[in-house]
C-alpha positions in Angstrom: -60.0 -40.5 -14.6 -56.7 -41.7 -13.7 -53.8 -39.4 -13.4 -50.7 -40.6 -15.0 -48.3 -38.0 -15.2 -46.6 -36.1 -12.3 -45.1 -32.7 -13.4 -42.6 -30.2 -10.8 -44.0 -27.4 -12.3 -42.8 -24.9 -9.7 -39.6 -24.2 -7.3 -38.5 -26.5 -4.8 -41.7 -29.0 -6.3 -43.9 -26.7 -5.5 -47.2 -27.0 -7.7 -48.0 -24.1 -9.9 -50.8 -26.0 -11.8 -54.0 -23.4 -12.2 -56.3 -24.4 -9.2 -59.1 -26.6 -10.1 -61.3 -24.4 -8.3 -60.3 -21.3 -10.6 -61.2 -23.4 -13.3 -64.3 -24.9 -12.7 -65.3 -21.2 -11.9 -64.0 -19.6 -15.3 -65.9 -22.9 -17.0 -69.3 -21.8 -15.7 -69.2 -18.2 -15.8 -68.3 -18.8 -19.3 -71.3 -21.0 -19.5 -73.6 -18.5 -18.6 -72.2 -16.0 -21.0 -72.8 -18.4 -23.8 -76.3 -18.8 -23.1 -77.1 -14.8 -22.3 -75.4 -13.8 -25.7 -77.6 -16.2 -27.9 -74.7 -18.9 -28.5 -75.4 -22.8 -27.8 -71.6 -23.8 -27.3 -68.2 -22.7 -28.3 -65.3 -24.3 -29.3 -61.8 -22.9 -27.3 -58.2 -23.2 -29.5 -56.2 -20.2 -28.6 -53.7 -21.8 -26.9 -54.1 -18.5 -24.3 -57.3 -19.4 -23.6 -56.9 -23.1 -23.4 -54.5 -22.0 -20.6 -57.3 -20.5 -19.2 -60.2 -22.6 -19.2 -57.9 -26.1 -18.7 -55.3 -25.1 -17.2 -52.8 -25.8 -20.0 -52.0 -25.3 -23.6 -52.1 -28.4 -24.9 -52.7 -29.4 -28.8 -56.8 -29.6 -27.8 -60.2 -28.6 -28.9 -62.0 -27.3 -26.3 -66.0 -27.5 -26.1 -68.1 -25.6 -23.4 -72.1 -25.8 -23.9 -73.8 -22.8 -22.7 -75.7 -23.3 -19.4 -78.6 -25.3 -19.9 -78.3 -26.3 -23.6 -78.1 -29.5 -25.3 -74.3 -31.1 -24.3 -74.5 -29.3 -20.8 -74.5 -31.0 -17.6 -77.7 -29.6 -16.6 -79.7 -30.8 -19.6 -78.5 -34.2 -19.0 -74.9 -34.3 -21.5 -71.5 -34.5 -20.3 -70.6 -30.8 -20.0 -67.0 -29.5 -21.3 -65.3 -31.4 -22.8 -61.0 -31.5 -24.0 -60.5 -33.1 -27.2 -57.2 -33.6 -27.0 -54.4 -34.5 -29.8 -51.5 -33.9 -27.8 -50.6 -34.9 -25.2 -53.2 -36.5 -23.4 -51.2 -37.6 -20.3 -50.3 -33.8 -19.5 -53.4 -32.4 -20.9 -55.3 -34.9 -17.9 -52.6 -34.0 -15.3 -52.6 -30.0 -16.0 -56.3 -30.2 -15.5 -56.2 -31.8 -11.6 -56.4 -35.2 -12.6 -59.1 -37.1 -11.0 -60.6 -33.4 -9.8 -60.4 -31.9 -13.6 -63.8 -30.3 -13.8 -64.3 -31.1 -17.3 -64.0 -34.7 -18.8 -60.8 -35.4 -21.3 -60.6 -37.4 -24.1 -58.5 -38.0 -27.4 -59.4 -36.1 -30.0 -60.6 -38.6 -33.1 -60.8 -37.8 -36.6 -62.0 -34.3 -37.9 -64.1 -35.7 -39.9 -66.1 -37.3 -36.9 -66.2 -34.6 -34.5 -69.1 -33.6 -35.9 -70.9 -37.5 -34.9 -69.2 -37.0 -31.7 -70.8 -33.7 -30.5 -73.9 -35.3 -32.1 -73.6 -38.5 -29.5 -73.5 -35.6 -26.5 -76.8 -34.1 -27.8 -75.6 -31.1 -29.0 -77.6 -30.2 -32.5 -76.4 -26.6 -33.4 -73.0 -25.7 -34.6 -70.9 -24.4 -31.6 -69.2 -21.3 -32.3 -65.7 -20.3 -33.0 -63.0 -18.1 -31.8 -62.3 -16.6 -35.3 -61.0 -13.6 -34.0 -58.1 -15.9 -32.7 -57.7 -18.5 -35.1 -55.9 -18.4 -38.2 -58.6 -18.2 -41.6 -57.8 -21.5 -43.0 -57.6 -23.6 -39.5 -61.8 -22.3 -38.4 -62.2 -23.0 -42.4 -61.5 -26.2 -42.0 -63.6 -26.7 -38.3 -66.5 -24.9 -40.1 -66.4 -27.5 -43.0 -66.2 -30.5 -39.8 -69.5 -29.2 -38.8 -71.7 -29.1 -41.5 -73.7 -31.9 -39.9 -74.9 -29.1 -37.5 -77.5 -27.0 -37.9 -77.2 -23.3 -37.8 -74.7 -21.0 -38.6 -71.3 -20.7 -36.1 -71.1 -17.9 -34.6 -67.8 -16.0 -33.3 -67.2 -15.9 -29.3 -63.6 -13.8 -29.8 -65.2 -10.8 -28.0 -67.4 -12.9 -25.3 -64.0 -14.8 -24.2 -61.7 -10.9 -24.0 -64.7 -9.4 -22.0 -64.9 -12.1 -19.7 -60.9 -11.6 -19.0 -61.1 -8.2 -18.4 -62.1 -8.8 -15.2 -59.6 -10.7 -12.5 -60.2 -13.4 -10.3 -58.2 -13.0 -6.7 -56.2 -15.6 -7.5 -55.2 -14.1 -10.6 -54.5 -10.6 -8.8 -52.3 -12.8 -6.5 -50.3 -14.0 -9.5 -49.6 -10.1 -10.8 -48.4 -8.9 -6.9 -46.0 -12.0 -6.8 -45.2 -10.7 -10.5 -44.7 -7.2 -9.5 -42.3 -7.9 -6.6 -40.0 -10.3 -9.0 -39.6 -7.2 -11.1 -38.8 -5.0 -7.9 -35.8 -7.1 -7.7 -35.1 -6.8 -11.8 -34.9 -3.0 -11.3 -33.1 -3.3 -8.0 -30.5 -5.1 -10.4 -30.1 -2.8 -13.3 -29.6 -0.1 -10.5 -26.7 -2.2 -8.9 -25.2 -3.0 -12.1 -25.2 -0.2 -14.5 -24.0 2.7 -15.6 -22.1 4.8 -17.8 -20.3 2.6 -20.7 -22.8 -0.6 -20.1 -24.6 -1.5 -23.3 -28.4 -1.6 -23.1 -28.5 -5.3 -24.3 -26.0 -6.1 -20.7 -28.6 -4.0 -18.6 -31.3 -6.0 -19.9 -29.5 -9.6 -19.7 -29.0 -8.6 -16.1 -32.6 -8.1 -15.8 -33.5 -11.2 -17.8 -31.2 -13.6 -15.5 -34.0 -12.4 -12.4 -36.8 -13.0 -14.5 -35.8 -16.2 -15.9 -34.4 -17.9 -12.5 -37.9 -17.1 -11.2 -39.9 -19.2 -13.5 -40.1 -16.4 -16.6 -41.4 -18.9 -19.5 -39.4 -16.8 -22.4 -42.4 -15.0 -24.2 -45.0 -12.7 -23.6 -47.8 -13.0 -24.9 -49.7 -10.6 -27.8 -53.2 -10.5 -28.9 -52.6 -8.0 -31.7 -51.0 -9.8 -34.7 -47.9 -9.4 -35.6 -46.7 -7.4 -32.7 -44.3 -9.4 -31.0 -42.7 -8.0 -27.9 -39.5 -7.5 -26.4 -40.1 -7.8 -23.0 -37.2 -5.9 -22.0 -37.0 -2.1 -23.7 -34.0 -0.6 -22.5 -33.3 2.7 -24.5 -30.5 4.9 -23.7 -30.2 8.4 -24.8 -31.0 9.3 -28.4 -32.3 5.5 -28.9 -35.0 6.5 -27.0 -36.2 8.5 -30.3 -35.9 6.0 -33.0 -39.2 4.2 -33.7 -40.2 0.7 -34.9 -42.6 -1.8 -35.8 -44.3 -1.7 -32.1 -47.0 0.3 -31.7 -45.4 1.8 -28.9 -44.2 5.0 -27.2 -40.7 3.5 -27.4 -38.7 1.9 -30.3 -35.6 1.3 -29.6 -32.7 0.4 -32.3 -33.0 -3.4 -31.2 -30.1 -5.8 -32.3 -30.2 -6.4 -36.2 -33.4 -5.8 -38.5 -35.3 -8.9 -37.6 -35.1 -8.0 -33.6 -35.8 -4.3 -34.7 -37.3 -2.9 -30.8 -35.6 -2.6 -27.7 -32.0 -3.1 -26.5 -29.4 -3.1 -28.6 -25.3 -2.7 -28.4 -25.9 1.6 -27.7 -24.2 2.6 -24.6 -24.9 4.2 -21.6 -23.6 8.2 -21.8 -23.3 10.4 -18.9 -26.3 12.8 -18.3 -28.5 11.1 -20.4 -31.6 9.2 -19.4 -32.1 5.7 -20.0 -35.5 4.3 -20.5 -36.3 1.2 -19.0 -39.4 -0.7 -19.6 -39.6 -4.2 -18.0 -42.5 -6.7 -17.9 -42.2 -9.8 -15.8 -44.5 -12.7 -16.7 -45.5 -15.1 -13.1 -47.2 -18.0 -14.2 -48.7 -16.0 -17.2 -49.5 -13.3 -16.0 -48.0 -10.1 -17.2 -46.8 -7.0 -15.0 -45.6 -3.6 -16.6 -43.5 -0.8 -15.4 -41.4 1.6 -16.7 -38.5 4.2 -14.8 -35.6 6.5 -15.6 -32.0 6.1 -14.8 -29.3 8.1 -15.3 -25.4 7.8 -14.8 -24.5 11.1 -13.7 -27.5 14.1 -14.1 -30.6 15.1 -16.2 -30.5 18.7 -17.3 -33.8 20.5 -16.1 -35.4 20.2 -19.4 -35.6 16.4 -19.0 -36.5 16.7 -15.4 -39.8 19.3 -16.6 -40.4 16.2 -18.9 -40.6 13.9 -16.6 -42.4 15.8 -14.3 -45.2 16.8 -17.1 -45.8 12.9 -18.1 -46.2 11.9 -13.9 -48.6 15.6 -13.8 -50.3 13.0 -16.9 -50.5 9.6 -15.0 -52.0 11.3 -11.9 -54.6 13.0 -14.6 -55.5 9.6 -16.3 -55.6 7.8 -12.6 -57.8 10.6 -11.4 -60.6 9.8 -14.3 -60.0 6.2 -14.1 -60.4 6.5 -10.2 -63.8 7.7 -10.5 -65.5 4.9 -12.6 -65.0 7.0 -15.4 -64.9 6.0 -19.4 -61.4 5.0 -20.7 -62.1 7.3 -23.9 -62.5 10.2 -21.6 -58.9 9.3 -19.4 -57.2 9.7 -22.6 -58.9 12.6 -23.9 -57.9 14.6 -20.6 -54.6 13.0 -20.4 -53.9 14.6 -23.8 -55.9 17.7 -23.0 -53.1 18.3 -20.1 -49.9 17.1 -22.3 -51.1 19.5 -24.7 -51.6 21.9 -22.3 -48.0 21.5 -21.2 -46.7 21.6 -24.3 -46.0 17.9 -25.4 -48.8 17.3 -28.2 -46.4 16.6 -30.9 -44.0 14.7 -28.6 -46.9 12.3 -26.7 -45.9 8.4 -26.7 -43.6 9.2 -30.0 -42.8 11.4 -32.3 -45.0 12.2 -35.5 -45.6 10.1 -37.9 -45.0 7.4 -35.1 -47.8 8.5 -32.0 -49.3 6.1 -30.5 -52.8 6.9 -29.4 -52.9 5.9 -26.2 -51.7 6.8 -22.7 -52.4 2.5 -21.1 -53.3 -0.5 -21.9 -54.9 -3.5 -20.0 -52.9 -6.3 -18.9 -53.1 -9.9 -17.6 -52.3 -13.5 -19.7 -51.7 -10.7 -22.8 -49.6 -7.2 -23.1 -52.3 -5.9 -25.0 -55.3 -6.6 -23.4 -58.9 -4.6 -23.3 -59.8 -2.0 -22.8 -57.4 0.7 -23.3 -57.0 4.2 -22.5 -58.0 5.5 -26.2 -60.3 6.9 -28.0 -63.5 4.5 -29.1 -63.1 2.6 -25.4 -66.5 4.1 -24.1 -66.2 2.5 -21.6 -64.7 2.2 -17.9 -62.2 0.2 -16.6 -64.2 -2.8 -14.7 -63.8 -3.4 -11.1 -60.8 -5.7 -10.8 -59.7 -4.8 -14.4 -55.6 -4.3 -14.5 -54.0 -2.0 -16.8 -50.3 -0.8 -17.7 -50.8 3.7 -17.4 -47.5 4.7 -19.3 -47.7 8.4 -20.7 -44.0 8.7 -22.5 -42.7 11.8 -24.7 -40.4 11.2 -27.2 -37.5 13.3 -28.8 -35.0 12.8 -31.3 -32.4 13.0 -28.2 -34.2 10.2 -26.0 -37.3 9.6 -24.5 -38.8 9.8 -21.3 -42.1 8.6 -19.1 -43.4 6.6 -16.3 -45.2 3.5 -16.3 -47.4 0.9 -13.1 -50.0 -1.5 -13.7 -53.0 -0.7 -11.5 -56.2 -2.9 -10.6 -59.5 -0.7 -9.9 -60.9 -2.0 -7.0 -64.6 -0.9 -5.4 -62.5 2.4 -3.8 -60.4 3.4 -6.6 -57.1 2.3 -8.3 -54.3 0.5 -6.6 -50.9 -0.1 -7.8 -50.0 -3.7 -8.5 -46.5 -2.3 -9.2 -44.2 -0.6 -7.2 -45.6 3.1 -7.9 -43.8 5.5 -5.3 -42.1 3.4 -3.6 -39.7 3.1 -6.6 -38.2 6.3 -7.7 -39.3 8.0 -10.6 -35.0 8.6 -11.8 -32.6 6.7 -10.3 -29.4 7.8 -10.4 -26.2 4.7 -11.0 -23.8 7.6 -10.1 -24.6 11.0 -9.3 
């Protein structure tokens, strides 16, 4: 294969193409999970998910037979393949070139693919992501395979539970991630304060983010929740809700942009919410901290207080291998306990229900800390712990992203060694 396309996909040249190693890895553990879970192949189009198993997004079908059946290398086929529409040349080049460890060719016409996957050996409909895909798009790839046999299948779940679990390079990403947004929190604190509009505070943040290779969107699994990556809510714009199933609304800009920063100002003595994600080579990083121009009156201080009393509560559960259903039924037990049931990550009829969420190529990853996730959080699994309450006068809350090694959690994120309330001007 030759490669004939060189990219400078990183500062000063440097190459931030996904190792082929990481790859190749991802491709047969995948492989293996095909087989165990009774499917004969798969087809990969989130373009999320291309990302992951190609090492790039490109316009592409992706096919990976399971270990061992007809198409794989091992029963004498050609083993992955990229179908690729466009573009080829970049598709090859993301991949390693010459190293890619799956072959790439152009994708031909839909109505042959079926003949193609035929010429590998493969004789069973592969399945879909349909989870992922939009209805009429795996519509149409379910028609292209009616010269298969068999039914196709859906792999949405199998694909998720394989990237709950993080690879060390992928850890490496989210601590490179996590000390890019240090510095985007070190800036709001040197530029802000009373008077400075919430939208200012967050292009200040943005302008870190960016010049360090931020790509412009993070990424959602849950449709239609797009995300402002950058909630900064000051004072009683802390309490409004919207769309995002979120603790935090925010008034946003205009209608269409309704989350987030907007043109409210900064007013002495009341907090300021700020919720930052940083994205490092997709790969997503969540924290949350209070600032304040001036002082918090001892009722918001108690608030705080309560939700960090409720992080150390969920950590604690999460800590000892426990189910993700049961951190958030004791993490509401205790804010409950302290009076903040009607109040816990918004304000009725807007509650969320939960108190985290997991995090990595998507915001909104599995599993999270809410009821019906019976389940713990796997070793090397990296979530987002954010208990918030929410009044009509603001909001206020804490928020890391943690992995769960073999001895416990571990911040990714800055943790203590970023203030809980930082004060612009006390």
């Amino acid at each position: 294969m030759e490669e004939s396309l060189v990219l400078h996909l990183g500062p000063e040249g440097e190459d931030w193409r996904v190792p082929v190693q990481e790859l190749e890895q991802r491709q047969h553990q995948f492989a293996q999970l095909l087989g165990e879970h009774g499917h004969e192949g798969a087809l990969i189009h989130h373009p999320i998910d291309l990302y992951y198993f190609t090492g790039g997004r490109q316009d592409s079908t992706f096919f990976i037979p399971a270990k061992g059946a007809p198409g794989s290398e091992e029963s004498g086929g050609d083993g992955p393949i990229a179908f690729v529409r466009r573009s080829l040349r970049r598709a090859i080049y993301e991949a390693g070139g010459d190293n890619a460890p799956h072959r790439i060719e152009e994708f031909g016409r839909l109505s042959q693919f079926s003949d193609r996957l035929k010429s590998m050996g493969v004789s069973r409909k592969p399945s879909l992501q349909f989870g992922e895909i939009p209805s009429q798009f795996g519509k149409r790839f379910e028609a292209a395979l009616q010269g298969l046999d068999g039914d196709v299948q859906d792999a949405t779940s199998l694909v998720h539970n394989m990237r709950e679990v993080k690879s060390a390079w992928e850890l490496e990403q989210m601590h490179i991630g996590a000390q890019v947004q240090r510095r985007m929190f070190d800036t709001i604190e040197a530029v802000g304060g009373e008077g400075m509009s919430e939208l200012d505070l967050v292009a200040a943040a943005e302008a870190i983010s960016r010049s360090e290779g931020f790509g412009g969107n993070v990424q959602m699994r849950r449709y239609p929740l797009q995300c402002d990556r950058g909630v900064i809510v000051a004072g009683r714009a802390g309490g409004v809700p919207s769309f995002f199933d979120s603790a935090i609304g925010g008034e946003g800009p205009h209608p269409l942009s309704g989350m987030g920063a907007g043109f409210n100002k900064v007013k002495r003595d009341e907090p300021v919410l700020v919720d930052l994600v940083h994205v490092h080579r997709g790969y997503v990083v969540d924290t949350t901290r209070i600032f304040v121009s001036g002082r918090l009156n001892s009722v918001w201080e108690e608030r705080l207080d309560d939700m960090l009393t409720v992080k150390n509560t969920v950590i604690d559960v999460l800590d000892h291998g426990m189910n993700c259903s049961q951190a958030w039924q004791e993490g509401l037990e205790v804010a409950t306990e302290l009076g903040h049931a009607d109040h816990l990550m918004g304000m009725a009829p807007d509650q969320s229900k939960f108190l985290g969420h997991s995090v990595g190529l998507q915001l909104d990853e599995s599993p999270v800390i809410a009821q019906g996730f019976d389940r713990p959080l796997p070793i090397n699994g990296v979530m987002a712990i954010e208990p918030k309450v929410v009044h009509n006068d603001g909001s206020i809350g804490t928020e890391d992203t943690w992995v769960r090694t073999q001895d416990g959690l571990e911040p990714i994120t800055a943790d203590a060694d970023l203030p809980w309330l930082i004060h612009w001007d006390a």
